[in-house]
ROSE-4610 file (N, C-alpha, C; in Angstrom, 1 decimal, always signed):
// ROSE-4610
residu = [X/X/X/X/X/X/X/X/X/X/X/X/X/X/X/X/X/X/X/X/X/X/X/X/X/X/X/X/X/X/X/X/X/X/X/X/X/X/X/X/X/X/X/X/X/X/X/X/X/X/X/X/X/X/X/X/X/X/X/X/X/X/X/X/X/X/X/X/X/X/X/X/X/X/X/X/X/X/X/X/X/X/X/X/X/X/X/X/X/X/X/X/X/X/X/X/X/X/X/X/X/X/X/X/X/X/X/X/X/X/X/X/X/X/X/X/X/X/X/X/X/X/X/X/X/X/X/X/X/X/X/X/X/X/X/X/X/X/X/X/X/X/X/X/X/X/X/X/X/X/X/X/X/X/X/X/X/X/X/X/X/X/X/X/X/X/X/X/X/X/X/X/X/X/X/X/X/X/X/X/X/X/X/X/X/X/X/X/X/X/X/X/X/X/X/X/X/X/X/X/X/X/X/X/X/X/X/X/X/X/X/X/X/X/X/X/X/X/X/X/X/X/X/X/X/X/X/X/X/X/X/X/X/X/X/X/X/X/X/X/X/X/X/X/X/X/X/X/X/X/X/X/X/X/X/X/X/X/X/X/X/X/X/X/X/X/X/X/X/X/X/X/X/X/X/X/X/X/X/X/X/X/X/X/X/X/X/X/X/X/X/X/X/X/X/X/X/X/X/X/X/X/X/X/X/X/X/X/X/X/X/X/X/X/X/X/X/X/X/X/X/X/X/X/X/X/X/X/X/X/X/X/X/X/X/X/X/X/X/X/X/X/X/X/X/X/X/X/X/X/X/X/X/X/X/X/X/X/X/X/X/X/X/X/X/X/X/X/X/X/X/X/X/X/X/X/X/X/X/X/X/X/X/X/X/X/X/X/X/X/X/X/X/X/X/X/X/X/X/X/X/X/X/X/X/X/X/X/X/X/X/X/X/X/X/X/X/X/X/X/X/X/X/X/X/X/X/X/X/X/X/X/X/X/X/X/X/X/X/X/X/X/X/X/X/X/X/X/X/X/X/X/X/X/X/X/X/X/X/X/X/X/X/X/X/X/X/X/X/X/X/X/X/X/X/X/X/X/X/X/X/X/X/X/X/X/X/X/X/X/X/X/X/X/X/X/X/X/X/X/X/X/X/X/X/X/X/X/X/X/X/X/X/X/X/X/X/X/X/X/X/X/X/X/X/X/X/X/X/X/X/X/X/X/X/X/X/X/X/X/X/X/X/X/X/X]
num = [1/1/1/2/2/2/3/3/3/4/4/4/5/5/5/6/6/6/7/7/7/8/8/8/9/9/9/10/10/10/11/11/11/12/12/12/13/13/13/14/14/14/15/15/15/16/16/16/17/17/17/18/18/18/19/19/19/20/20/20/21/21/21/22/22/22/23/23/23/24/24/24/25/25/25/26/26/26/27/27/27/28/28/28/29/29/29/30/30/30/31/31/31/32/32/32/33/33/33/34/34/34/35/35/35/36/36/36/37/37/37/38/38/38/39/39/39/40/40/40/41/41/41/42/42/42/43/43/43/44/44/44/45/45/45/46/46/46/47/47/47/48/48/48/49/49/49/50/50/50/51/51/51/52/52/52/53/53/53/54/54/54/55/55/55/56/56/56/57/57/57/58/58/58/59/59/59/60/60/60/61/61/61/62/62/62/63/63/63/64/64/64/65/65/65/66/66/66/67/67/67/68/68/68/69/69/69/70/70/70/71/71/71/72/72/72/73/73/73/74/74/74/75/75/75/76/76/76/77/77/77/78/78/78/79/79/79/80/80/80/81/81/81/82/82/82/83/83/83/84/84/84/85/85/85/86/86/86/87/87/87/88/88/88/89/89/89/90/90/90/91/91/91/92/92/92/93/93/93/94/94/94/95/95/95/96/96/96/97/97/97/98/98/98/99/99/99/100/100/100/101/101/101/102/102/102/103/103/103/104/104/104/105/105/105/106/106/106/107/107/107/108/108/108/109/109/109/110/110/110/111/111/111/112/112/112/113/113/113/114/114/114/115/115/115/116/116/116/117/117/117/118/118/118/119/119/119/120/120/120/121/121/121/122/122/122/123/123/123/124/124/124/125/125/125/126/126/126/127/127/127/128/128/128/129/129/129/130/130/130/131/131/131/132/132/132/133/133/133/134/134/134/135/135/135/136/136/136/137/137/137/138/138/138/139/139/139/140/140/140/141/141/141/142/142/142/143/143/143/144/144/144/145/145/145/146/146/146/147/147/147/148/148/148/149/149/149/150/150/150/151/151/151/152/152/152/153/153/153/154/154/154/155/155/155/156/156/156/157/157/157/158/158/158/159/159/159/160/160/160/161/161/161/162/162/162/163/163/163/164/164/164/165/165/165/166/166/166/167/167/167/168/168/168/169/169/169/170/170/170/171/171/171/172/172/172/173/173/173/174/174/174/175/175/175/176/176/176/177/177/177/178/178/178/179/179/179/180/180/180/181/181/181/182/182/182]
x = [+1.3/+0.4/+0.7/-0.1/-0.3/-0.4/-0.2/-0.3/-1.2/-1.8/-2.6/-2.5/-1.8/-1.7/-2.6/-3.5/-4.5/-3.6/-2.9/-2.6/-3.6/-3.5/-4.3/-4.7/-5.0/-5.7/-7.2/-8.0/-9.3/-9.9/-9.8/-10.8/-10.5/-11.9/-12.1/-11.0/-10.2/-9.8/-10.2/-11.2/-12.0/-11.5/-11.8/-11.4/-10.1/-8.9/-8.0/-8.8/-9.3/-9.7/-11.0/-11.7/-12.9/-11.8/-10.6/-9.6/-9.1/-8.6/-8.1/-9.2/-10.1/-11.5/-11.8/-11.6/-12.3/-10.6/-9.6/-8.7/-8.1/-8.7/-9.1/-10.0/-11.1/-12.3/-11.6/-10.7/-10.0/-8.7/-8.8/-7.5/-6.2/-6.4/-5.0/-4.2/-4.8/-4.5/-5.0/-4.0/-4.3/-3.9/-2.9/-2.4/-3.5/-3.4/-4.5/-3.7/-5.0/-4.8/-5.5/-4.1/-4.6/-4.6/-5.9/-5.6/-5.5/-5.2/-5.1/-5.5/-6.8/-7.8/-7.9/-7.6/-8.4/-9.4/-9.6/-10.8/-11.9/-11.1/-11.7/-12.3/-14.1/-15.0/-15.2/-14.9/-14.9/-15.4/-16.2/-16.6/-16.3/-15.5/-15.2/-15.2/-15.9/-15.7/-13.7/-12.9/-11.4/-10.7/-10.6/-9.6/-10.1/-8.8/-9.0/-9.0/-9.8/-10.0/-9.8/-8.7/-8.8/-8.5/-9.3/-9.3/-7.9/-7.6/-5.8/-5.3/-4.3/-3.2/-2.3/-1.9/-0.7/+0.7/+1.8/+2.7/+3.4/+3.5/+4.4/+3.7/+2.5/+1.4/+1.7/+1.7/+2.3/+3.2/+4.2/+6.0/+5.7/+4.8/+4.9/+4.1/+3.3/+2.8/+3.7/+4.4/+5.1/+6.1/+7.1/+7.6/+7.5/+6.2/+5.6/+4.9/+4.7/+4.1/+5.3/+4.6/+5.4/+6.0/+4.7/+4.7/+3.7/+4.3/+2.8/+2.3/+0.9/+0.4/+0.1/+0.4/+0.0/+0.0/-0.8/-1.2/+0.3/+0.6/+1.9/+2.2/+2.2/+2.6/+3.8/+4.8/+5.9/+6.7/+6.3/+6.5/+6.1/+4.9/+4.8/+5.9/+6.4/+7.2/+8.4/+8.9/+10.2/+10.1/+8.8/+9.4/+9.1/+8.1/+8.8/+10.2/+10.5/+11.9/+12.7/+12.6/+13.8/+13.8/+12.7/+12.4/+12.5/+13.1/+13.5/+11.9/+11.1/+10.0/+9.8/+9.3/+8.8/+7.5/+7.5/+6.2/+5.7/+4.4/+3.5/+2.8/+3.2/+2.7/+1.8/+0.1/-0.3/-1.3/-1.1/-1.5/-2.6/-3.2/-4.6/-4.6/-5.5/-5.7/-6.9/-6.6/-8.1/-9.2/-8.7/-10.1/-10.9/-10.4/-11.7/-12.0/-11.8/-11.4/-10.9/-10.0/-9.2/-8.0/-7.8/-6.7/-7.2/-6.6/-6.8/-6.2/-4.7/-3.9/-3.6/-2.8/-2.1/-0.7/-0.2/+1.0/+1.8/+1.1/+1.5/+1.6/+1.3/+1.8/+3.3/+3.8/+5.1/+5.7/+5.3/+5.9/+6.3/+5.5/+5.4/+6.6/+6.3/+7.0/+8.7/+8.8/+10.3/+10.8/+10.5/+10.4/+10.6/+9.8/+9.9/+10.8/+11.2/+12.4/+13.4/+13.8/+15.0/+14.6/+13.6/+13.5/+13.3/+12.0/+12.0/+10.9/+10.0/+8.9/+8.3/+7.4/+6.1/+5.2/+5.1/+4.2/+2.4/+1.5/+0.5/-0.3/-0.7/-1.4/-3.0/-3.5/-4.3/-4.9/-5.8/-6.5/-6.5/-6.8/-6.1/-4.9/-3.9/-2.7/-1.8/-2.5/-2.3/-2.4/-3.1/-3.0/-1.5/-1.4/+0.4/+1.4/+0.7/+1.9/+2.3/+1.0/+1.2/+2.1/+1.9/+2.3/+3.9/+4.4/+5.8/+6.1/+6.0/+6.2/+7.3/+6.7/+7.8/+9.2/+9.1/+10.8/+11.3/+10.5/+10.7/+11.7/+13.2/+14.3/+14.6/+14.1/+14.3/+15.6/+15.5/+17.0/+17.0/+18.2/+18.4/+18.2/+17.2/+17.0/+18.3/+18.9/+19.9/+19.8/+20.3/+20.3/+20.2/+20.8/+21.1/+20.2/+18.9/+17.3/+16.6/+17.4/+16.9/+17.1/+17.8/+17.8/+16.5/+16.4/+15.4/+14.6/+13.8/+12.6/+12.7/+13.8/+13.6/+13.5/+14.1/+13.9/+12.6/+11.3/+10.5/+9.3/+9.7/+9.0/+8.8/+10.3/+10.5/+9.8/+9.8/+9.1/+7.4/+7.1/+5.7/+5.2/+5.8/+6.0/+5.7/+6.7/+6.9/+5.8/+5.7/+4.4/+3.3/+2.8/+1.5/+1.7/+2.6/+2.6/+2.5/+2.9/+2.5/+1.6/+1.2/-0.5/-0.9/-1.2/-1.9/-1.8/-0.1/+0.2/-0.9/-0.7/-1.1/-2.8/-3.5/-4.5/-5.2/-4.5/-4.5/-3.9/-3.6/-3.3/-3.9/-5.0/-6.0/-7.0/-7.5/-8.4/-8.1/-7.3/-7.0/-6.9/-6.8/-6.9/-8.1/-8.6/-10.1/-11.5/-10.7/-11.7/-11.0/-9.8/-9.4/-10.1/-10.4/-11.0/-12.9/-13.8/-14.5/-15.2/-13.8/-14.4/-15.0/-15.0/-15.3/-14.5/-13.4/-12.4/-12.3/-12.6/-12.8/-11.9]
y = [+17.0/+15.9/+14.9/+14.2/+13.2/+11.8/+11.1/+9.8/+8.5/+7.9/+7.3/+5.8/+4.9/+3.7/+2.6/+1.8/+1.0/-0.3/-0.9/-2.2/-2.9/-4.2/-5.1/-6.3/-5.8/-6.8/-6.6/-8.0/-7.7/-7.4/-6.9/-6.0/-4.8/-3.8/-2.4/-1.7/+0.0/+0.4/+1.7/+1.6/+3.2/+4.1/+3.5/+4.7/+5.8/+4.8/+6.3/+7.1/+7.2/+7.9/+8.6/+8.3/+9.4/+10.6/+9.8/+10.9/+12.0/+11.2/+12.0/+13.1/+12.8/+13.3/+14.7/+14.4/+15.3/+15.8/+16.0/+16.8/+18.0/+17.3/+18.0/+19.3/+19.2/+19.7/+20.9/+20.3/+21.3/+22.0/+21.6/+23.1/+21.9/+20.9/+20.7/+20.3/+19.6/+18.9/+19.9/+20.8/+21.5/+21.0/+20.1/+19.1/+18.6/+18.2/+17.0/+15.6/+15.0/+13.7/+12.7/+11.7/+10.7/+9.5/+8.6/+7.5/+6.4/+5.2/+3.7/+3.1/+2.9/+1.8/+0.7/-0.3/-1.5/-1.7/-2.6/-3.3/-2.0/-1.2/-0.3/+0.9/+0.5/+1.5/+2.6/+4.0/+5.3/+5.7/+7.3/+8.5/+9.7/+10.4/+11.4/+12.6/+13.9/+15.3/+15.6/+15.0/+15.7/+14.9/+14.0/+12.7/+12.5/+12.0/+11.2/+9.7/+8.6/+7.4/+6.5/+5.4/+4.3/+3.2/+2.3/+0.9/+0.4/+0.4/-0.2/+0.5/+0.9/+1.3/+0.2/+0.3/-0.6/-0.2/-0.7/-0.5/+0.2/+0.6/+2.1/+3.0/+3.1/+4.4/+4.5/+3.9/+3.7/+4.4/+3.6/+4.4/+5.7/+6.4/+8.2/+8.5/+7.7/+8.8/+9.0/+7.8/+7.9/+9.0/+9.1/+10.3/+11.5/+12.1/+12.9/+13.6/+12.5/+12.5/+13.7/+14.3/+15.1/+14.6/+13.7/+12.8/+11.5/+9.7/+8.7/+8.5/+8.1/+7.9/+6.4/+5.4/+4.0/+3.0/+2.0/+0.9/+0.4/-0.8/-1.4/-2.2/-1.9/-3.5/-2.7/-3.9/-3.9/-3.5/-4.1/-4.0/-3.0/-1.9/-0.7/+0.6/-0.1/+1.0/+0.6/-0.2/-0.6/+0.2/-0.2/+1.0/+2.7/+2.9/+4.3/+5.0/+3.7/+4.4/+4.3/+3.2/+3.5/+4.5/+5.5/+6.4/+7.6/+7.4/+8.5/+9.4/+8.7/+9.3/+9.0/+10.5/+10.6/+9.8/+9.0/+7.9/+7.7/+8.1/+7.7/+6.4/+5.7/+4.1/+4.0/+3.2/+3.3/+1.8/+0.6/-0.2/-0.7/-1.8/-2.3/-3.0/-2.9/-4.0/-4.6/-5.7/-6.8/-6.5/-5.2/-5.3/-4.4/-4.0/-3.0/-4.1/-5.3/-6.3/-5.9/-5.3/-4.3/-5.5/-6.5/-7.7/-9.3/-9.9/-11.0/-10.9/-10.4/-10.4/-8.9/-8.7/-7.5/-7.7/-8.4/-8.2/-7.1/-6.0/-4.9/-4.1/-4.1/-3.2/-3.5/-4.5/-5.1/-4.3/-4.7/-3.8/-2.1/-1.7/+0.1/-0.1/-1.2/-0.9/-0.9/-1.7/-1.9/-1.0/-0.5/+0.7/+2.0/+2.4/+3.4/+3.5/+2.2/+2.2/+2.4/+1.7/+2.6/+4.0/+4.4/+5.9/+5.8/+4.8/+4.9/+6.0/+5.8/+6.1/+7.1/+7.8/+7.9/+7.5/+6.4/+5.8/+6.5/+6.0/+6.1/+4.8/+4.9/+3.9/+3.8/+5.1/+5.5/+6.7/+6.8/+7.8/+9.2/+9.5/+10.7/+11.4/+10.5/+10.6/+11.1/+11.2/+11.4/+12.9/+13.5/+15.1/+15.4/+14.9/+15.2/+14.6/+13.4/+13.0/+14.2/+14.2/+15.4/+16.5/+17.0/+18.3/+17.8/+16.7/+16.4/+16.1/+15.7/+15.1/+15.8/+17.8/+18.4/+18.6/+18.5/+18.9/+17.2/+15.5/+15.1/+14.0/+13.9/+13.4/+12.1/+10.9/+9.8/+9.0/+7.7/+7.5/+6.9/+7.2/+6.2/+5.4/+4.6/+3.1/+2.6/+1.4/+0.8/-0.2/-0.7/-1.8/-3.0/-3.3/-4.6/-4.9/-4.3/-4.6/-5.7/-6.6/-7.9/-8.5/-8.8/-9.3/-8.9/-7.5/-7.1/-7.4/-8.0/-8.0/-9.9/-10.4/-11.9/-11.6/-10.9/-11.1/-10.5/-9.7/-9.3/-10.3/-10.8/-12.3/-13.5/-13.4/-15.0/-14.6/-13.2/-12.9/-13.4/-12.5/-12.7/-14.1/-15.2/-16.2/-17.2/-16.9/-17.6/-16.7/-15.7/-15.1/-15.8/-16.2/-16.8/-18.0/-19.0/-20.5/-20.4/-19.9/-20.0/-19.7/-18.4/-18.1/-19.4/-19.7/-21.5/-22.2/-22.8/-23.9/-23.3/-22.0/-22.0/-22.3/-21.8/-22.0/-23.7/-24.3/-26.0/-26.3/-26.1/-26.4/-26.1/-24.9/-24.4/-25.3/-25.9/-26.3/-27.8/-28.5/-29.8/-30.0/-28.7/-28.6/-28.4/-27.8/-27.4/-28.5/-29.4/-30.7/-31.7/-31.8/-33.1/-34.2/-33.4/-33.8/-34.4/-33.4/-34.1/-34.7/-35.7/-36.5/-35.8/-35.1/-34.6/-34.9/-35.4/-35.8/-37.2/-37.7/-39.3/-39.6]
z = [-10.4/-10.5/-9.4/-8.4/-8.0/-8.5/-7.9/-8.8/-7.2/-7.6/-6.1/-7.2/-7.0/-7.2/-6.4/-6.3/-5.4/-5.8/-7.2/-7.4/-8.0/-7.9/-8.4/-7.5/-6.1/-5.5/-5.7/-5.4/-5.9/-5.0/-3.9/-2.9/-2.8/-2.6/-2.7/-1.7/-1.9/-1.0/-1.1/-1.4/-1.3/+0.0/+1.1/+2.0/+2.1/+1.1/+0.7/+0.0/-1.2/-2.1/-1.9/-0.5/+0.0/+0.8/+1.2/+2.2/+1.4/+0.3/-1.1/-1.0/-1.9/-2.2/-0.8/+0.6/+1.4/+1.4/+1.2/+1.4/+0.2/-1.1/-1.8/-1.9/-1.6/-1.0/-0.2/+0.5/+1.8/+1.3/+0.0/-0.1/-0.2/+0.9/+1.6/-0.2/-0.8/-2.0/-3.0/-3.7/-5.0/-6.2/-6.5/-7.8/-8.6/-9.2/-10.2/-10.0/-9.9/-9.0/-10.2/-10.0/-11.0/-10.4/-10.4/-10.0/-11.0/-10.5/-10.7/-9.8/-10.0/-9.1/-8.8/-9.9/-10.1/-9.6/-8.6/-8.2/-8.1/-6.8/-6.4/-7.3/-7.0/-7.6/-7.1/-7.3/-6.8/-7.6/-7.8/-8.8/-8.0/-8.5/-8.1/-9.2/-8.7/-9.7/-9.7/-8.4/-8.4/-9.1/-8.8/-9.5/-11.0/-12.2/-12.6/-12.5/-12.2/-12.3/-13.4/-13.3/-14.2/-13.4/-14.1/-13.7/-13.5/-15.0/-15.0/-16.1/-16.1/-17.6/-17.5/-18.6/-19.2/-18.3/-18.3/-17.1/-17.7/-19.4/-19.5/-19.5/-19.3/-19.5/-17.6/-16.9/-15.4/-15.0/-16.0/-15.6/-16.0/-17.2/-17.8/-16.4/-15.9/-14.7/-13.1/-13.1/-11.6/-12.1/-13.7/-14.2/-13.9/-14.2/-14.2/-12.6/-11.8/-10.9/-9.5/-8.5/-7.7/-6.4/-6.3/-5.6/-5.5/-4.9/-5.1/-3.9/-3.9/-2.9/-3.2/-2.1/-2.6/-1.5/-2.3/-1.1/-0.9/+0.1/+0.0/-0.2/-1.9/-2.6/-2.6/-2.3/-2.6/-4.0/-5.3/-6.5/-7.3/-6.4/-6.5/-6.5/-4.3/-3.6/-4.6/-5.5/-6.4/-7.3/-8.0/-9.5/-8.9/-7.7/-7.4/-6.8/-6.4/-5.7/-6.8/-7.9/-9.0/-9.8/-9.7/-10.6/-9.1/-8.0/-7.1/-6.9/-6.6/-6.2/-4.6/-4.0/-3.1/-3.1/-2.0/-1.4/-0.2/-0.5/+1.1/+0.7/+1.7/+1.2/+2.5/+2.1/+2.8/+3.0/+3.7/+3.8/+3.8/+3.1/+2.8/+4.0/+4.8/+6.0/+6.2/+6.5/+6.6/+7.4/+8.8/+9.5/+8.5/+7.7/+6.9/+5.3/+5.5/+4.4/+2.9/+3.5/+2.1/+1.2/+2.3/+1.8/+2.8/+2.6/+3.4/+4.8/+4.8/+5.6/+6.0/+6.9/+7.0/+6.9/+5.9/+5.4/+5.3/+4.4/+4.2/+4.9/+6.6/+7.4/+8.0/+7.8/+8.0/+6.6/+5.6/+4.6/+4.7/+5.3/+5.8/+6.8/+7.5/+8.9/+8.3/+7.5/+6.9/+5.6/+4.8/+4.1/+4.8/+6.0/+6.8/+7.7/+7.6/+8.9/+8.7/+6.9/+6.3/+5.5/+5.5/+5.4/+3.8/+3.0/+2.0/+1.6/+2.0/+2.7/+3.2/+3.5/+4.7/+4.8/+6.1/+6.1/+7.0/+6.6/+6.6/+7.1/+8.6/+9.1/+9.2/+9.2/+9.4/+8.6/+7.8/+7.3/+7.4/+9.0/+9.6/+9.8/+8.9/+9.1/+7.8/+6.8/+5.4/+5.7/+6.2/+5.6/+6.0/+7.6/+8.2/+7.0/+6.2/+5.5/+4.2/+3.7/+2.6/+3.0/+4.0/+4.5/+4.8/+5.0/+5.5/+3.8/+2.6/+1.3/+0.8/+1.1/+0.6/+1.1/+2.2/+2.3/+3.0/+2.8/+3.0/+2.1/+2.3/+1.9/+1.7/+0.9/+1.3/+0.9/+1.3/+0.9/-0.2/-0.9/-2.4/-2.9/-3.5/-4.3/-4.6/-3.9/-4.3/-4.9/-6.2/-6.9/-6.7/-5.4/-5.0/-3.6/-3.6/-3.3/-3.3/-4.4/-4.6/-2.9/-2.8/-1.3/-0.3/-0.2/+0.5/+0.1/-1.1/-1.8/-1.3/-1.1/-1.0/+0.8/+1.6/+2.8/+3.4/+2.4/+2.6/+2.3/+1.1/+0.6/+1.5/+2.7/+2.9/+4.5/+5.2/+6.5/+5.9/+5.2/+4.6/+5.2/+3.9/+3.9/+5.4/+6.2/+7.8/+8.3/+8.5/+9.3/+8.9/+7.4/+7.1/+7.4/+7.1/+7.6/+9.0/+10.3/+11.2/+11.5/+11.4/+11.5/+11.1/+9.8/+9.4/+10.6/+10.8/+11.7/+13.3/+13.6/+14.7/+14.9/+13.3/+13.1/+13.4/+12.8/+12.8/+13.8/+14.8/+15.8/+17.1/+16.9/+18.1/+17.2/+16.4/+15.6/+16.6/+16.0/+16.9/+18.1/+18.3/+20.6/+20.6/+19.8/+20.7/+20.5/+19.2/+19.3/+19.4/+20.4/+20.4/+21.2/+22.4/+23.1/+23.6/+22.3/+21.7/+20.7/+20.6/+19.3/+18.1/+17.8/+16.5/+15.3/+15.7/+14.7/+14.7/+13.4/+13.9/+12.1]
């Protein structure tokens, strides 16, 4: 069994789950595929769909599961790595207004880079990931992650306040000069 985790942010991320859906279709995906959607509204004849489960009906599926497929929340890629699951994490990004930000590709980027991971940038890029899942080796969930989870929190963090500051700052340059601000 598959497991496809979306999270709990409140915008749609349908376009994994049409990819799911046509790779299915194609053979490439033979498992039974269980999702956890939230926000996102899908109907599919392959998948099972739920809105939300409770987080130990969660933990029996990442269990059970062969491998997860999931957006990149962070507190996702935790409880699968502590349960030694293989993960293709694959980021909600704003130009398709899937999140506000694109936080979560910094998250892929750092996950992947210590090899927690396969990451998935792009749509088209999931069937290579499936196909790498099985003989792919990731490294060990280590306990003392907390750090990493505060040094992933605190980049977040400085990336968005700047963005702001920079925001308020081309805002006051671009009308300082005509009075608009009074």
């Amino acid at each position: 069994m598959i497991l496809i985790t979306l999270g709990t942010q409140d915008k749609s991320f349908v376009r994994i789950l049409q990819k799911v859906d046509e790779l299915i279709e194609k053979k490439v995906i033979k498992e039974e595929v269980i999702v956890q959607a939230g926000y996102t509204k899908y109907e599919s004849k392959n998948m099972k769909i739920f809105d939300y489960v409770d987080k130990k009906k969660l933990e029996e599926y990442i269990e059970k599961s062969s491998f997860v497929i999931t957006h990149a929340g962070v507190g996702t890629i935790f409880d699968c790595l502590k349960k030694n699951k293989k993960i293709i994490a694959i980021p909600r990004l704003s130009k398709y207004q899937e999140h506000n930000n694109d936080h979560q590709l910094q998250i892929v980027e750092e996950f992947s880079k210590d090899n927690f991971i396969i990451p998935v940038y792009e749509m088209d890029e999931l069937e290579d990931a499936i196909a790498k899942i099985k003989d792919f080796k990731p490294n060990k969930y280590q306990s003392n992650n907390k750090n990493m989870v505060k040094l992933i929190g605190d980049y977040i963090d400085n990336h968005e306040r700047r963005r702001i500051f920079a925001n308020i700052k081309k805002f006051f340059t671009k009308n300082k000069d005509s009075n608009k601000i009074k």
